[in-house]
N, C-alpha and C positions, 0 to 999 in steps of 0.2 A: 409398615407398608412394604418394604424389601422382604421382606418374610413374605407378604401374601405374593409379591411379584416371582419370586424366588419358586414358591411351591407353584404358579402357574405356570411355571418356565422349565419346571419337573426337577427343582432344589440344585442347580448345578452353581456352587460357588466359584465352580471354576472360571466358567465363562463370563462371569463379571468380574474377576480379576483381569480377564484378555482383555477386557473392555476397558477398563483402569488405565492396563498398560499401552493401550492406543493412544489415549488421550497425551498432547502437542505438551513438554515441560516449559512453564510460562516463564522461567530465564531465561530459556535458549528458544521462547518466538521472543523476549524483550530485546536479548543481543543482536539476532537477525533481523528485528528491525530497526534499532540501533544504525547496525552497518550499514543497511538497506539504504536508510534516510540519509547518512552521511554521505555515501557513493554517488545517492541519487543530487543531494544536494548541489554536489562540484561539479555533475556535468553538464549542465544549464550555463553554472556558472564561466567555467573554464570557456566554452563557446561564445557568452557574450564578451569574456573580455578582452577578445580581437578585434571585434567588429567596434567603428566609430558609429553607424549611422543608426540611430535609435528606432525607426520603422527595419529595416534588416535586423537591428539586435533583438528586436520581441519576436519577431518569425523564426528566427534561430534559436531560440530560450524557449519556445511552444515547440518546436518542432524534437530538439536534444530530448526533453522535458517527457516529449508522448512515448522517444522511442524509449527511454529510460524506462520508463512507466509500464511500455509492452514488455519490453527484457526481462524486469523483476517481476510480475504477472508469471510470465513462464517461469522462472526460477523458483516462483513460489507455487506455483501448480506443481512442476516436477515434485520438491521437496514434501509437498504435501499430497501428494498422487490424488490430484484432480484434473478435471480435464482442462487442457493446457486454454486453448480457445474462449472458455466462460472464465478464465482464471484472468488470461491476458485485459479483454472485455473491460469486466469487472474494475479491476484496476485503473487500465485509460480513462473512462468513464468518470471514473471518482476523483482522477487527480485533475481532469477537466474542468472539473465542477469544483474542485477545489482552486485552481489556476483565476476560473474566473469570479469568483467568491473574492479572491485575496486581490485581482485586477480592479477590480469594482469599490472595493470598498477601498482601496489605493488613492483610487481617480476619486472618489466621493469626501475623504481624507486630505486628499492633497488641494484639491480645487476649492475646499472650504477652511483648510489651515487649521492647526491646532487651536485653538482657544480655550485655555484654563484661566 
């Protein structure tokens, strides 16, 4: 099937080598986000553990949490040259929906107690 794509595309091996060599090396997106998670991790964390009052320390842990979230978005749009805006987005969005995913089932967890 590369053979028929290849002669439709006027046989150029070469440019599907460029194309090869575009493609992200899956070590170095595993390490970067690796790092990404760890970074993102401690800065939630670092902010709640000033704060005594438990309604102040989850608006501080959402708030560290999104801008974390917008930062690495652009960091990962730069590195990846996409546009920075749908990149940031994308991400807020998902660790939103991730935040209150792992909130919910917390509260759903905690309010009903383990039982094994």
């Amino acid at each position: 099937m590369k053979r028929e794509v290849m002669k439709g595309n006027g046989g150029s091996a070469s440019e599907e080598e460029a194309k090869k060599k575009k493609l992200p090396n899956p070590a170095q997106a595993a390490i970067a986000s690796a790092i990404a998670f760890s970074i993102g991790a401690v800065v939630p964390l670092l902010g709640a553990a000033f704060i005594g009052q438990h309604n102040v320390r989850m608006l501080v842990v959402a708030l560290l949490a999104s801008i974390a979230l917008v930062v690495f978005g652009g960091i990962g749009a730069r590195l990846g040259r996409t546009p920075v805006i749908n990149s940031c987005v994308r991400v807020l969005i998902g660790g939103w929906m991730a935040m209150a995913i792992t909130f919910g089932l917390t509260k759903l967890i905690g309010s009903a107690g383990l039982e094994m």
